[in-house]
N, C-alpha and C positions, 0 to 999 in steps of 0.2 A: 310463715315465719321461718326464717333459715335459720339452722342451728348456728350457736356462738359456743364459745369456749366458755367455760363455766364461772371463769374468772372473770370477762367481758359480763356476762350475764349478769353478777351480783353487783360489777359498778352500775349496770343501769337500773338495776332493782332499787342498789344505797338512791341514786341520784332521783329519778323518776319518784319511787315512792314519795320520799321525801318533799317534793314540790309540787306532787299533785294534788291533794289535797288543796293547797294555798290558791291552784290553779281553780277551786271551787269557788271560794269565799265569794266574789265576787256576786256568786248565784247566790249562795246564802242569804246577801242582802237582801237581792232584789225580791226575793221570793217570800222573806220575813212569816208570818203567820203560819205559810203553808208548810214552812218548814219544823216550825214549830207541833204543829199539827199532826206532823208523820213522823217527829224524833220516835215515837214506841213502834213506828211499823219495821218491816226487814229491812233489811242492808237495800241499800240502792240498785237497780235491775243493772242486770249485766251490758242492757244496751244502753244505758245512760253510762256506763264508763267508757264505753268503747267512744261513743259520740263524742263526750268531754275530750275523752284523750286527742281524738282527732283535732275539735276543734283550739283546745288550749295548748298541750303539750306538744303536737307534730307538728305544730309552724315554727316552735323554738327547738332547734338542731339540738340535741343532748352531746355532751364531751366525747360520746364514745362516738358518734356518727361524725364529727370532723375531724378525729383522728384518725377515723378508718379512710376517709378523702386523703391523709396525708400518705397512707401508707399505701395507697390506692397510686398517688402520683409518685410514687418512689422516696420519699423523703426519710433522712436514716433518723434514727432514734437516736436522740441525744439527753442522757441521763442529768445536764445540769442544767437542765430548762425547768425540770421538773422542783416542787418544793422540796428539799431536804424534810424527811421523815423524823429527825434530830430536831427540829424545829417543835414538832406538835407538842412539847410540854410548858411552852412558854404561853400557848395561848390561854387567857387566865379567863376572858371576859365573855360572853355570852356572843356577843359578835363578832369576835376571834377566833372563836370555837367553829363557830355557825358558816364562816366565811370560808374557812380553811377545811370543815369539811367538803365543802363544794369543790376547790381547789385541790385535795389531795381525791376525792372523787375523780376528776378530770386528769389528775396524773397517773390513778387504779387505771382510767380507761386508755390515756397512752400506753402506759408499761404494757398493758393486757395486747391490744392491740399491735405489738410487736414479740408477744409471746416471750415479754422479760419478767420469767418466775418467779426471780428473788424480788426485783423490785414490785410488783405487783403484791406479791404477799405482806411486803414491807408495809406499802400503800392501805392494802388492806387494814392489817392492825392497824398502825394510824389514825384510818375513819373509824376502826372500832372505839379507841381511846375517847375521839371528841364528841361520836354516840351518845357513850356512856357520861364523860364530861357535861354532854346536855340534859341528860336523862332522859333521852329521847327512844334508849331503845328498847321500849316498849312499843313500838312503830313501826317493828320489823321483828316479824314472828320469830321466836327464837332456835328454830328448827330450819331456817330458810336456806342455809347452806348444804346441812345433809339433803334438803329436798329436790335441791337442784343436783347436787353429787350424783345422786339416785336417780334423776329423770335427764341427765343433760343431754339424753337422746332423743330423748321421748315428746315430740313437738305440742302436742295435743296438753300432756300433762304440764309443760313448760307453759305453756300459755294459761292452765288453770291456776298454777302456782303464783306468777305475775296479777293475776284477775285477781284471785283471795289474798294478795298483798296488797292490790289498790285499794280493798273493802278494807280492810284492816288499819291501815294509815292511816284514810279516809278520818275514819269514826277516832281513832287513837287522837289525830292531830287538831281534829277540830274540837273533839270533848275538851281536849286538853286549852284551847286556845292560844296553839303554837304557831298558826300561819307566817307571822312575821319570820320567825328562824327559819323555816322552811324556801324563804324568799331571798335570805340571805345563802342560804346554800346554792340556790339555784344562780344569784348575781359573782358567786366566788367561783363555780363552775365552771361559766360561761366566760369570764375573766381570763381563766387561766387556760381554757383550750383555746381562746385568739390570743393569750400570750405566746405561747406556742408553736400557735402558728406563723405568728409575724415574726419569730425568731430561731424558723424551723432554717433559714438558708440567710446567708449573707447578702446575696441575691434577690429579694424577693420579687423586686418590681418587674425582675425581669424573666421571671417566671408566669407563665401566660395562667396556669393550671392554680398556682398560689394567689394569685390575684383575684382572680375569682372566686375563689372558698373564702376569700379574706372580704370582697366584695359583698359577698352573698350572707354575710353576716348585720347588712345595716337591717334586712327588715327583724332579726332575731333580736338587734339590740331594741330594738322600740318596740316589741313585741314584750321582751323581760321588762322595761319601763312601765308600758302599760299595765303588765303582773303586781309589778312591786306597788304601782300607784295606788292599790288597794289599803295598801299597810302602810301609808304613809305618813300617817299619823305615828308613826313609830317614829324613835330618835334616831336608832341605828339604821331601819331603811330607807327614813331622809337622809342619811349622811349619806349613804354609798348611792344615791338616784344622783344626788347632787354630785359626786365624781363622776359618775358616768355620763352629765349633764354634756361637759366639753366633746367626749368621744361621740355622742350621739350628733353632736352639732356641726361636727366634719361632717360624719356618714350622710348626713341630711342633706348636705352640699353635694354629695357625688351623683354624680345622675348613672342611669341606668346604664350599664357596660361599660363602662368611661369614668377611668379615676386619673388622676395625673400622680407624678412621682411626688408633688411636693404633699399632697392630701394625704395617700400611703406612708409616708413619712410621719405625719401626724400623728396618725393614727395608730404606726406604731409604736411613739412613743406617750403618746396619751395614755393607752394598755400598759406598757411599762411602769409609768408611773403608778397608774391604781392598782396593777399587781402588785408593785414593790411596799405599798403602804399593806394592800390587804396581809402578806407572808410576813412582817416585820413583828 
């Protein structure tokens, strides 16, 4: 694990924590009794979250890994892509809350990613505001930031930090029976880093490097679908699969290495659209 800047680090702790858990449910099903059976034993072995992680969370890119792609192919930081911070007191409703913490997650890991202080820290409170908004944050040790302050050298200890925060959500999100909001943050995340990016250049199509980060995003989106289809029985993660339903439905069209300018086009404004309902 390569060191990250300490600010980078706590967006993927907010974001990851946050969805991984939801990333379980799916096993809680299938497993039923047996799980029921081992609610009194310890916390889950440390190789069952390393494997989880591998297999549910690392095929879906997290906001801070396509931003580091943008900043990787030269692309500048442009502060009014991101959601205005001004904005976070309007969201009243559980799914506004839920959606815009993923969203202003995803603009913590641009600002961070360009080493923009003030906004990053803006971003920060922010997600702290709609945390607490959810009463979620109990889900995130409340020492998590001096711990990282203290260790952001220290790779071995970073990694333990990250581990007793997946155990800790884990158990926090599922007691609680929060999965669904966990899903919503993770579909407002991933929103707002292909907003982003599809509106990192005026250009895009014809950018070889953006096309492909933008490309490489259809198996992530039907990868988050599949996630959320767990909770679909929710009203609010029906609503937002069913927006993402069109964007999925271009991406399904594109074949492998080969998109045309009219599809790209689409898609960018497909993204558009479900951004601009999710920040409103």
């Amino acid at each position: 694990m390569r060191t990250l800047r300490k600010q980078t680090l706590i967006a993927v702790l907010l974001s990851v924590a946050l969805v991984f858990p939801a990333c379980q449910s799916g096993k809680k099903k299938e497993n039923g009794d047996k799980e029921q059976k081992t609610a009194t034993e310890p916390r889950i072995e440390k190789e069952k979250i390393e494997k989880d992680v591998k297999e549910f969370v690392y095929p879906l890119p997290t906001s801070f890994e396509v931003t580091e792609m943008l900043n990787r192919i030269g692309a500048a930081y442009i502060l009014t892509l991101s959601n205005s911070v001004d904005n976070v007191d309007k969201y009243l409703t559980e799914k506004k809350q839920a959606l815009n913490l993923g969203v202003y997650g995803a603009d913590l890991s641009y600002a961070s990613t360009y080493n923009q202080k003030q906004q990053t820290m803006d971003y920060m409170e922010a997600s702290r505001k709609l945390i607490d908004a959810l009463n979620i944050s109990g889900a995130l040790p409340s020492d998590i930031i001096e711990q990282i302050e203290q260790n952001q050298d220290n790779k071995d200890k970073l990694v333990e930090i990250i581990t007793n925060t997946f155990y800790d959500t884990y158990e926090y999100l599922n007691v609680n029976n929060r999965g669904a909001v966990s899903m919503l943050v993770l579909a407002g995340s991933w929103v707002e880093a292909l907003y982003i990016t599809t509106n990192i250049s005026e250009n895009t199509y014809q950018n070889k490097e953006m096309v492909r980060i933008i490309m490489n995003q259809k198996s992530s989106l039907n990868k988050l679908l599949e996630l959320m289809s767990a909770h679909k029985d929710d009203p609010a993660v029906k609503e937002v699969m069913e927006q993402l339903k069109p964007l999925a439905d271009v991406y399904n069209m594109v074949e492998d290495n080969a998109i045309s300018e009219e599809q790209m086009n689409i898609i960018i404004e497909e993204t558009r659209k479900i951004r601009e309902d999710f920040v409103k």
